[in-house]
C-alpha positions as CSV (number, residue, x, y, z in Angstrom):
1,X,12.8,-7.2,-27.8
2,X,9.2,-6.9,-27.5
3,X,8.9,-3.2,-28.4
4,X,5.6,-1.1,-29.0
5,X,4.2,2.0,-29.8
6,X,3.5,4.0,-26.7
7,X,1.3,6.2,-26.7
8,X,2.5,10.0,-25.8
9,X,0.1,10.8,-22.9
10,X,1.4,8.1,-21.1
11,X,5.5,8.7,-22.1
12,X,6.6,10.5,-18.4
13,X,4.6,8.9,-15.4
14,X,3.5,10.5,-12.3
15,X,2.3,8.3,-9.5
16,X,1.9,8.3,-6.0
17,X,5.2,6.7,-5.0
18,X,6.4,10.5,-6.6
19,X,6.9,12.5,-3.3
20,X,9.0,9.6,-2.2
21,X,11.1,8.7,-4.6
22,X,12.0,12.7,-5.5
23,X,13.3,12.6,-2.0
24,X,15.6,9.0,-2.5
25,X,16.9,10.8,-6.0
26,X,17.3,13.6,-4.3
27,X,19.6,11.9,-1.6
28,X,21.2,9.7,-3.7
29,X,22.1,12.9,-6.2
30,X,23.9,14.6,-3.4
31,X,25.4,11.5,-2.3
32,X,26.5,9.7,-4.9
33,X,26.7,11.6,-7.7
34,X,29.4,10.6,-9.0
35,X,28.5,7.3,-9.8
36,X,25.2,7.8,-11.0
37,X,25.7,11.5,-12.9
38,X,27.8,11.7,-16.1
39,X,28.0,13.0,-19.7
40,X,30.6,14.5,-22.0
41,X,30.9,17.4,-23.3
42,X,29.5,16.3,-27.1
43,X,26.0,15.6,-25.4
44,X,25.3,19.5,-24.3
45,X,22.9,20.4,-26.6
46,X,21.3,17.0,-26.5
47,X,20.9,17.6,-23.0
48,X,19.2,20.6,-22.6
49,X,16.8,19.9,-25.8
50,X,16.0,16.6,-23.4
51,X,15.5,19.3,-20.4
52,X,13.3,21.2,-22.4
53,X,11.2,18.5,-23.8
54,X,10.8,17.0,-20.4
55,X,10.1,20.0,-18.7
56,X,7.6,21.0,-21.6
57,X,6.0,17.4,-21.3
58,X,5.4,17.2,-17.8
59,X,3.7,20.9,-17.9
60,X,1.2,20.3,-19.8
61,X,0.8,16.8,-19.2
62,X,0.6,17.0,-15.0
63,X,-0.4,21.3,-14.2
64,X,-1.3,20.5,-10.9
65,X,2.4,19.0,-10.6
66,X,4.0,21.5,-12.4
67,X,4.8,24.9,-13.7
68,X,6.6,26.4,-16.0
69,X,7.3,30.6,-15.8
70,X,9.8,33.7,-16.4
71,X,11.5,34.2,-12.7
72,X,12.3,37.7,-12.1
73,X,15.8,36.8,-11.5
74,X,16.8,33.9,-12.9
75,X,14.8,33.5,-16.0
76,X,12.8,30.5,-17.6
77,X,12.2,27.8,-15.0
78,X,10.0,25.3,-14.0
79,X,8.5,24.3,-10.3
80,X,7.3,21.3,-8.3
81,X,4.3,22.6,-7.1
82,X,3.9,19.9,-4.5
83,X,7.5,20.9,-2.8
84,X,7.8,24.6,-4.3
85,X,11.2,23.7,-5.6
86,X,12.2,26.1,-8.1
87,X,14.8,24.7,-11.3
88,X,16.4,26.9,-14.1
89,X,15.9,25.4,-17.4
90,X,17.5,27.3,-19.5
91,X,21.3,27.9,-20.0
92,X,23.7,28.6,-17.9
93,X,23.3,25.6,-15.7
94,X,25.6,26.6,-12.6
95,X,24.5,24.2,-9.7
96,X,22.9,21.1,-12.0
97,X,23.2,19.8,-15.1
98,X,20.6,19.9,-17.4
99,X,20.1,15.8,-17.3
100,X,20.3,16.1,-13.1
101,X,17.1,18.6,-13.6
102,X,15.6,16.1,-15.2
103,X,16.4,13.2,-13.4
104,X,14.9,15.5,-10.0
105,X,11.8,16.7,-11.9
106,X,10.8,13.2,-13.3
107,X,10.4,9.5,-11.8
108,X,12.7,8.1,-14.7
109,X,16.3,7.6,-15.5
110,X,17.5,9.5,-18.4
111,X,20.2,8.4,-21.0
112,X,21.4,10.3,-24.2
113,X,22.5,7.9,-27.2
114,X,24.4,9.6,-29.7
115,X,25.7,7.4,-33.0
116,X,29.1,7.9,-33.8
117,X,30.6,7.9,-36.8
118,X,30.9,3.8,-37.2
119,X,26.7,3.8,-36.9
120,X,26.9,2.6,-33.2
121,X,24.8,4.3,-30.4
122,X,26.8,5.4,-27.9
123,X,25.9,5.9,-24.1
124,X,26.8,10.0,-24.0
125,X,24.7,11.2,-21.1
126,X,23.1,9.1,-18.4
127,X,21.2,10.1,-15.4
128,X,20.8,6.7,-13.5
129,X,19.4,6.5,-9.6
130,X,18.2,3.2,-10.0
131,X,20.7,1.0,-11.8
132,X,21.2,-2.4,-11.8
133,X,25.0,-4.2,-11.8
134,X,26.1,-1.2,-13.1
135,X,27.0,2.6,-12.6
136,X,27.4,5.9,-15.0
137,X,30.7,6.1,-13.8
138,X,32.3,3.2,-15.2
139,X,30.2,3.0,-18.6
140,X,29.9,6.2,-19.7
141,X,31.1,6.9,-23.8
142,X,30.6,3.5,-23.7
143,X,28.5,1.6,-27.0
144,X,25.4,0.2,-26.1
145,X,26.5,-3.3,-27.2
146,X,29.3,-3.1,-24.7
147,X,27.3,-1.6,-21.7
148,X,25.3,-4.8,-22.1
149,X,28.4,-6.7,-22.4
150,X,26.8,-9.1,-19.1
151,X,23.0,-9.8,-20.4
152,X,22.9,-12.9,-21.9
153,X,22.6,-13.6,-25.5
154,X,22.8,-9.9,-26.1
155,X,25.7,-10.5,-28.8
156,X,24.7,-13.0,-30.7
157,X,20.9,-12.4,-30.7
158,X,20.5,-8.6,-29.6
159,X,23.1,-5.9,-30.8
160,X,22.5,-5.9,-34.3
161,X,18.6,-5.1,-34.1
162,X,19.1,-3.0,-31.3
163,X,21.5,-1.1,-33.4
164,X,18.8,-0.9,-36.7
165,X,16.1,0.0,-34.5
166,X,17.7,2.4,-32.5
167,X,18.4,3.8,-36.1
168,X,14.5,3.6,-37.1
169,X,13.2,5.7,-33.8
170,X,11.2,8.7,-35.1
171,X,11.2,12.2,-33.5
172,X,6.9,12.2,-33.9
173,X,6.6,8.8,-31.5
174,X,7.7,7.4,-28.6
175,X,8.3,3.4,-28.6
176,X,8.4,1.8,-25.5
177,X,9.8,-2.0,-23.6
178,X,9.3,-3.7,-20.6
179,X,12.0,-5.7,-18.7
180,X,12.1,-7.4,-15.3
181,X,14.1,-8.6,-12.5
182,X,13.5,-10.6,-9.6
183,X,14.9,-8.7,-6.6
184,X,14.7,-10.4,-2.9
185,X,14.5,-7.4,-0.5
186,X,12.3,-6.3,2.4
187,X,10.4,-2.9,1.0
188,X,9.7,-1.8,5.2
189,X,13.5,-1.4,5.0
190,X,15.6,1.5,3.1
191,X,14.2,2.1,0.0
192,X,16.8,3.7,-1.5
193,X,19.0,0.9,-0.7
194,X,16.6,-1.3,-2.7
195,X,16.2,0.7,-5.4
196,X,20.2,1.6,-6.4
197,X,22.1,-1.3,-7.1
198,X,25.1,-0.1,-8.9
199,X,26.6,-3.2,-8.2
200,X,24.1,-6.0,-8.7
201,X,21.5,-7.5,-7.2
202,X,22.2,-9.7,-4.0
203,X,21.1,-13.5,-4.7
204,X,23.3,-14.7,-1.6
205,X,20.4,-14.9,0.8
206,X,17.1,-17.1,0.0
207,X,13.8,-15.4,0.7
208,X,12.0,-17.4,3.1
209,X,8.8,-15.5,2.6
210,X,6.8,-14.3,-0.4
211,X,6.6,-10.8,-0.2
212,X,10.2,-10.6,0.1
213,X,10.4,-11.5,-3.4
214,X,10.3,-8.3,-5.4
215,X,9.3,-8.2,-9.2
216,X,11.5,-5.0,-10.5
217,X,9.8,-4.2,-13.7
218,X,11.4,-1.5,-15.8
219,X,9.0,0.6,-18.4
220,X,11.6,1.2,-21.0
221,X,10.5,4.0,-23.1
222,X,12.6,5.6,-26.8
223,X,12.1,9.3,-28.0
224,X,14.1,10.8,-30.7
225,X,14.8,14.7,-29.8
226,X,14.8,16.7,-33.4
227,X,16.9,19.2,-32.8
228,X,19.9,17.3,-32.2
229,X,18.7,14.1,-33.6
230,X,20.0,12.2,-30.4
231,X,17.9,9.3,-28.6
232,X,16.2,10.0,-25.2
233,X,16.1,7.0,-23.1
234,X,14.0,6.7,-20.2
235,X,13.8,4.2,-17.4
236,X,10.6,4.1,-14.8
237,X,11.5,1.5,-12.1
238,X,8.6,0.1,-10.3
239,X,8.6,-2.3,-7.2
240,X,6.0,-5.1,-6.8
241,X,6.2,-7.8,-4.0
242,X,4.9,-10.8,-5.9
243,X,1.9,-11.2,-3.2
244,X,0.7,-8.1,-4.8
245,X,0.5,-9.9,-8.3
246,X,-2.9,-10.7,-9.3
247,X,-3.8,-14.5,-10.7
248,X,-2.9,-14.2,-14.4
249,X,0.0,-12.0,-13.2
250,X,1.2,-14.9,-11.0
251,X,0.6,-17.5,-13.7
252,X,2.6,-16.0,-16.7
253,X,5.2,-15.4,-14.5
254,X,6.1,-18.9,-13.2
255,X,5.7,-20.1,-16.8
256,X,8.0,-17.4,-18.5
257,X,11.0,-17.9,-15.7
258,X,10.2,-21.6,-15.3
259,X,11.5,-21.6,-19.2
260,X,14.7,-19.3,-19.1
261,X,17.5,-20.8,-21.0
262,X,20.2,-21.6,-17.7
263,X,21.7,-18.4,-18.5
264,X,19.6,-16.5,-18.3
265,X,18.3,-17.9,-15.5
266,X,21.7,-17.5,-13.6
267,X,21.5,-14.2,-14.9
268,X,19.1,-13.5,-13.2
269,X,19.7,-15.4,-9.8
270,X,16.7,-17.7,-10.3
271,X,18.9,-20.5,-8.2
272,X,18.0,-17.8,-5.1
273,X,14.4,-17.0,-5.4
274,X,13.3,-20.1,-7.0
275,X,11.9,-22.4,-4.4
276,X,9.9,-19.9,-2.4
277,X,8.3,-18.0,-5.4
278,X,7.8,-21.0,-7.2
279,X,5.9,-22.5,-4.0
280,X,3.8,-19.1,-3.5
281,X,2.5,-19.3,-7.4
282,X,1.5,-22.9,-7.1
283,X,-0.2,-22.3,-3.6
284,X,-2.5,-19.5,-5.1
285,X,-3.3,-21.3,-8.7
286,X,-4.1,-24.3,-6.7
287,X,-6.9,-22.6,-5.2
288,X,-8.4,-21.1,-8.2
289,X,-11.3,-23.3,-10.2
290,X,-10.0,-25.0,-13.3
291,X,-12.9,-23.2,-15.4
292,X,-11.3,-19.7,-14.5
293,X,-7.2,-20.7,-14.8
């Protein structure tokens, strides 16, 4: 699983892909919300703690980004300082959920895991711009064991310490993963097209040239909120043409997907992307001097 402490200065990023992107989630929240907004109703309070937690977080963590005040009107809210966007964060929510708020203030996905009463963690709440092969829509209430029903292995190898460790997340730490996809897409093009993939990525077309070969890395990150003992699960998607990849970067990647089992290498459309990324890493670590590779 390759799981690790994180340390909590660095839990919520702020880059400066951040102006950007708040305007794709933006877009894709008013049109496609349905698909990539859900929650029932037993994930309420779990949802506004994780509003108030984030909104705390990102306060005091980024104060040139964000601020948090008493409007005259409408109460406790917080603002992007950068766009002078204004949200409620306390109760009632009228226009946006509590999770939406969240999902516009921050650049990660949230998800709310709630164990039910058989000890599996179930998928309650789920903010989700940037998903891969799969939507909100169609998986939420589901257990976390069947919303990665498709990843390989994930029965036989995964659910069971995925379930104990979900179980062993504290409410004083954050622990964080990293996971990765190879995506082949053109990032001149529509990013927001490249970035939600509700459906899966498309491995029908070969790239014919490096950069088109995108590493999708996702910063995985676990925080258990204390007031309603639920699990906050964040997702910060990042986009990397592998010509941007330094050296090492370059080398441990061909080794680690040269060596996928085959399913996981169908999983994850290495037939599509093989040749010309393969091609690109042996080009570049041919040039460097055996003493330094």
């Amino acid at each position: 699983m390759g799981l690790r402490k994180s340390p909590t200065d660095t839990w919520l990023s702020i880059d400066e892909q951040y102006l950007a992107e708040h305007k794709i989630k933006a877009s894709l929240l008013e049109h496609k919300k349905d698909r990539l907004l859900n929650s029932s109703d037993c994930s309420q309070a779990a949802c506004e703690e994780a509003l108030e937690v984030i909104v705390e977080y990102l306060t005091e963590t980024y104060p040139k980004s964000f601020k948090q005040y008493d409007h005259r009107t409408s109460g406790p809210c917080v603002e992007v300082i950068e766009t002078g966007e204004i949200f409620g964060t306390k109760a009632p929510f009228v226009d946006m959920s509590p999770l939406e708020i969240a999902a516009r203030l921050a650049m990660e996905d949230f998800n709310i895991l709630i164990k039910d009463d058989n000890d599996e963690h179930i998928l309650r709440a789920s903010a989700t711009c940037y998903p891969v092969g799969w939507s909100v829509d169609r998986r939420i209430n589901w257990p976390i064991y069947k919303v990665h029903g498709p990843v390989p292995m994930w029965q036989e190898k995964l659910r069971r310490p995925v379930e104990r460790f979900f179980s062993s997340v504290k409410t004083h730490s954050v622990m964080e993963r990293s996971a990765y996809f190879v995506q082949v897409a053109d990032l001149q093009t529509d990013l927001a097209q490249i970035l939600c993939k509700p459906e899966s990525l498309d491995y029908g077309t070969k790239p014919t040239r490096p950069q088109h070969v995108i590493i999708r890395r996702e910063r995985q990150t676990f925080k258990r909120l204390p007031k309603t003992n639920a699990i906050l699960f964040a997702v910060k998607t990042a986009l990397r043409p592998l010509t941007e990849l330094s050296v090492s970067e370059l080398r441990s990647f061909k080794q680690e997907a040269s060596n996928w089992p085959e399913e996981v290498a169908r999983y994850k459309g290495r037939q599509c992307w093989e040749e010309c990324a393969f091609d690109y890493c042996d080009a570049v670590l041919s040039k460097v001097p055996s003493e330094i590779s």
